[in-house]
Phi, psi and omega in degrees: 000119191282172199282317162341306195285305174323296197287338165286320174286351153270348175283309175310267203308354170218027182279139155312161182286171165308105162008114141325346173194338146180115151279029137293358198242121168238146160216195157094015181313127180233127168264185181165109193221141178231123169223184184295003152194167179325320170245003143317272201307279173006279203293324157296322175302307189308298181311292178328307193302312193285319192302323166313311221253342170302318204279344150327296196278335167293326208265001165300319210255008179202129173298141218261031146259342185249026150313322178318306177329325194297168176266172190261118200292343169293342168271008222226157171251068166313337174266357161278006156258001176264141185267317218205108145244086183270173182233171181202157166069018190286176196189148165195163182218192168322317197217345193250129152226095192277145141219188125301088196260151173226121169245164181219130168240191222243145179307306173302302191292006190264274179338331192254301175328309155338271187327308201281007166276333161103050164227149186296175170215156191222089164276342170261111196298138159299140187293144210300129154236153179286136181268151158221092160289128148212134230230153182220140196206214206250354167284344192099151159252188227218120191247274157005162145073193175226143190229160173305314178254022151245357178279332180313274195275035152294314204264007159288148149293059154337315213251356171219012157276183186312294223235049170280188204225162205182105179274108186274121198339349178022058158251196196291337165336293176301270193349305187316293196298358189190112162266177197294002163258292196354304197271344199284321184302322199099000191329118164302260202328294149005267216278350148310311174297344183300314195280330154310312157300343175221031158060042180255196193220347175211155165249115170251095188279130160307102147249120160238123161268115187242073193273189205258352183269024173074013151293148166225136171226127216238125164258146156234113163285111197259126177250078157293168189287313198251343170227185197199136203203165172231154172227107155244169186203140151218162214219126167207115175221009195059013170259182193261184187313320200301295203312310167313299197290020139301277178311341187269340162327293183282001158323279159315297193294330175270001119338293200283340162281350163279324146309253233303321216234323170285006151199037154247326181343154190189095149287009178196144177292003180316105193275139190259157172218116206233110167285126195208151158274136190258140174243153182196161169309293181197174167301335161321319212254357155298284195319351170278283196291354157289318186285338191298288191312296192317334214263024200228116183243032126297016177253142204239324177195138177224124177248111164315120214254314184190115186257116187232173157344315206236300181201176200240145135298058215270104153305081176276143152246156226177141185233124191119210142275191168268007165301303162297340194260013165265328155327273194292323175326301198317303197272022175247002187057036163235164176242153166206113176229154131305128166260171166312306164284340183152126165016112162250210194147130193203155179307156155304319207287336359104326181230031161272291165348318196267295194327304185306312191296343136295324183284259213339305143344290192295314178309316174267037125312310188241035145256351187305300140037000000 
């Protein structure tokens, strides 16, 4: 194994779990529909609220140069694309209907609709990063606790984009370990100890600057395992900081979802066919990596080639690239690597033993030297 190959498999084998949770799913929708009666506006609200979360969940699910691309949402028979409508939060008057929407719509046909437009679709989230909002104001700054701009993004929809996020319990733990210079600085140590506690793999801290002439200017410093990066954005609209920080929210998180989708997109259902060995232990730890690879979703078929004791010989079929699909294996708690001989795949818990048992290898290689 050459080192390229090493470092992917260590990149695999200490990748974070997958997001929780489902870009088809939008939620957090707020109506507010007023008509000649109760149930008019009801019926009306519904309608919007879901045609919103439809035109949400296409431009999530497509990269923003082939928006142009997109249909025109007054053409769709949008309630035979919805899976799930929940509601929350009603309110009604005489005339008026407020709720709370979640809508989830069913995956293929959303997807194959995409597709029949000639645009890519990215259905598979990049793995969950910790978010750290710390706002610096006329208080000083404020990492901890509750503030305007980490209650913005609570009230975001966090949990079902291409790139989500995943905001930590900031309790005295978190405090100990790490306070608002700590994290504004980047302490590498730090921001490692966090990272460990919630068992991610990048840190994005959020700084929003609220200066008194009613500027809000929000940088993010993106912490990878392997780069490191920025996002800045500033807003003087004359409205007030919360109001700004709505929009630089959805800015941000749609910046980063936009990295994630120019080299996750899988523009065609076209199946690739890639022969690899699967290794386990014992059957238990087959019957696991077998339910993984069907759970994974670029994967289209696995056909069984040849089955011993130890391991299988396996035809995947698959859509994308094998990158991407070493990617999604990845957030499935699979390894996937190349070898001399050829394609493996194996559980993580299964493939720290083989990992060590390289480095070792390599090391008294070149001390052999």
């Amino acid at each position: 194994m050459n080192i390229k190959h090493l470092l992917l498999a260590f990149c695999l084998l200490f990748a974070s779990p997958a997001g929780a949770g489902n870009v088809f799913q939008v939620d957090r929708i707020k109506v507010d529909v007023s008509a000649a009666s109760t149930t008019l506006a009801r019926a009306t609200a519904l309608q919007r609220g879901q045609a919103e979360a439809l035109t949400i969940a296409m431009r999530r699910l497509v990269k923003q140069e082939e928006w142009t691309q997109l249909p025109d949402i007054r053409t769709l028979d949008i309630e035979n694309l919805v899976e799930v409508l929940r509601i929350s939060d009603e309110k009604t008057g005489p005339t008026r209907y407020l709720a709370t929407l979640s809508v989830e719509f069913k995956r293929a046909p959303l997807r194959d609709l995409l597709r029949s437009y000639g645009v890519a679709v990215t259905e598979v989230q990049n793995k969950a990063a910790l978010l750290l909002p710390v706002l610096e104001d006329l208080q000083g700054l404020q990492a901890w606790g509750e503030h305007w701009w980490q209650q913005g993004w609570q009230d975001f929809d966090i949990d079902n984009n291409p790139a989500p996020l995943m905001l930590p319990m900031g309790d005295v733990e978190d405090s100990v370990i790490a306070n608002a210079e700590d994290i504004l600085i980047g302490d590498p140590v730090k921001l490692q100890m966090l990272n460990e506690r919630y068992g991610t793999q990048t840190v994005i801290v959020a700084h929003a600057l609220a200066d008194v002439q009613g500027q809000l200017g929000v940088t993010a410093y993106i912490f990878g395992a392997e780069t490191s990066d920025v996002i800045v954005r500033t807003y003087r609209t004359g409205q007030p900081h919360e109001e700004m920080a709505r929009v630089a929210i959805e800015e941000i998180s749609a910046a980063l979802a936009e990295r994630w989708k120019q080299v996750a997109a899988v523009a065609s259902d076209e199946r690739q066919k890639l022969r690899l060995r699967a290794d386990y232990p014992g059957l238990k730890d087959w019957t696991r990596l077998l339910s993984r690879l069907n759970e994974a979703k670029l994967v289209r078929g696995v056909t069984i080639v040849e089955l011993a004791k130890n391991y299988a010989y396996l035809d995947l079929a698959y859509i994308g690239s094998v990158s991407q699909l070493g990617g999604n294996l990845g957030q499935r708690g699979l390894v996937l690597t190349e070898q001399e001989t050829g394609w493996t795949v194996t559980t993580e818990e299964n493939a720290q033993p083989i990992i060590s048992n390289i480095v070792k290898e390599t090391v008294n290689v070149e001390v052999a030297q």
